[in-house]
N, C-alpha and C positions, 0 to 999 in steps of 0.2 A: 309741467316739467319741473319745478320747484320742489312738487312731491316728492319728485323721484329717492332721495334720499330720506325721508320721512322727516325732514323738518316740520316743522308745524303740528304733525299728528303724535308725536311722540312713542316713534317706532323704530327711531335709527340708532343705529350701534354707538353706545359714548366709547369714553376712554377705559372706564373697566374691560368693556367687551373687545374691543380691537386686542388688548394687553391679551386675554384669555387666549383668543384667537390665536395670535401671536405664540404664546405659549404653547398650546395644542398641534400645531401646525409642528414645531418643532418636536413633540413630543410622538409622533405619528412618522415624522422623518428618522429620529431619533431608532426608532421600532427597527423599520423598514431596514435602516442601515446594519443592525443588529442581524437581523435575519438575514440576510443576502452574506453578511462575514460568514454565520455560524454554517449557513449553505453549502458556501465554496468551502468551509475547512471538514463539511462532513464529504461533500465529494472527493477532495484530494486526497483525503484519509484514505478512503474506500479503494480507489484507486492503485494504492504501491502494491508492487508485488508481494506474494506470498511466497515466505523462506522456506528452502526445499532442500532435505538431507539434515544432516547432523547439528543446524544452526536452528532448526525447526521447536517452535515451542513445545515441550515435554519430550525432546530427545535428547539423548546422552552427547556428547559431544567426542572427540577421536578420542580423547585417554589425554592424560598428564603428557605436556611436552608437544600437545596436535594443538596446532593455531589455524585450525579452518576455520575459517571464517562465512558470513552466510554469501560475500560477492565471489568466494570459490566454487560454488554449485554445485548440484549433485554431481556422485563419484562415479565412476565406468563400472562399477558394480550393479549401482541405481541404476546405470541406463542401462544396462545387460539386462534388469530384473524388470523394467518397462518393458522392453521391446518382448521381453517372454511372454509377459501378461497381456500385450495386445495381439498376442497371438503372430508376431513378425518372426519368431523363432519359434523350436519345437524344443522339447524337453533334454534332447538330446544333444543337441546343439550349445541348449544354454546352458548345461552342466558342462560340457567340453571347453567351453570359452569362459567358463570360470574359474573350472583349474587354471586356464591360462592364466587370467589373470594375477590368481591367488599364487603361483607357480614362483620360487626364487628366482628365478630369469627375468621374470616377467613376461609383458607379451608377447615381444621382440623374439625369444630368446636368447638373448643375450646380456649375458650377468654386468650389471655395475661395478666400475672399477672408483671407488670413490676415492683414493689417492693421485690418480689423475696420468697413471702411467700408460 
């Protein structure tokens, strides 16, 4: 049992090696901890929504004086022009409900009084 640590045979770890160890061990933690940040910051990247309408990377924004912003969402036009493309509407319908849209009344009809009379 005296062996067991390699006294006598000159096989046990001195003070160099323990240091080494020591260092390595940290250097291997060191890694480890690196990789697990970079991990979670590639997944929570991945993760956020992608911006939809006019805030969207390489589109134009409303014009001089429009402050949409991208947590305003797509506009009732975009969803008009969805529901057409998955086939919930027919062509006729969603030209009808565009003019509406697009119409000075709006959809309501009913004109904006913006002096508040």
């Amino acid at each position: 049992m005296r062996h067991w640590h390699g006294f006598g045979h000159d096989h046990g770890v001195g003070g160099w090696g323990i240091g080494l160890m020591a260092i390595g061990t940290l250097l291997v933690l060191a890694v480890l901890v690196l990789l697990a940040v970079a991990l979670f910051r590639y997944v929570s990247r991945t993760r956020q929504p992608v911006p939809h309408g006019p805030a969207a990377p390489g589109v134009a924004g409303p014009g001089p004086g429009g402050t949409r912003g991208w947590a305003s969402g797509p506009t009732p036009e975009q969803l008009l022009a969805e529901r057409f493309a998955k086939g919930e509407i027919d062509a006729e319908e969603y030209r009808h409900r565009l003019d509406t849209l697009r119409s000075a009344n709006g959809p309501g009809g009913r004109s904006v009084d913006p002096g508040g009379s």
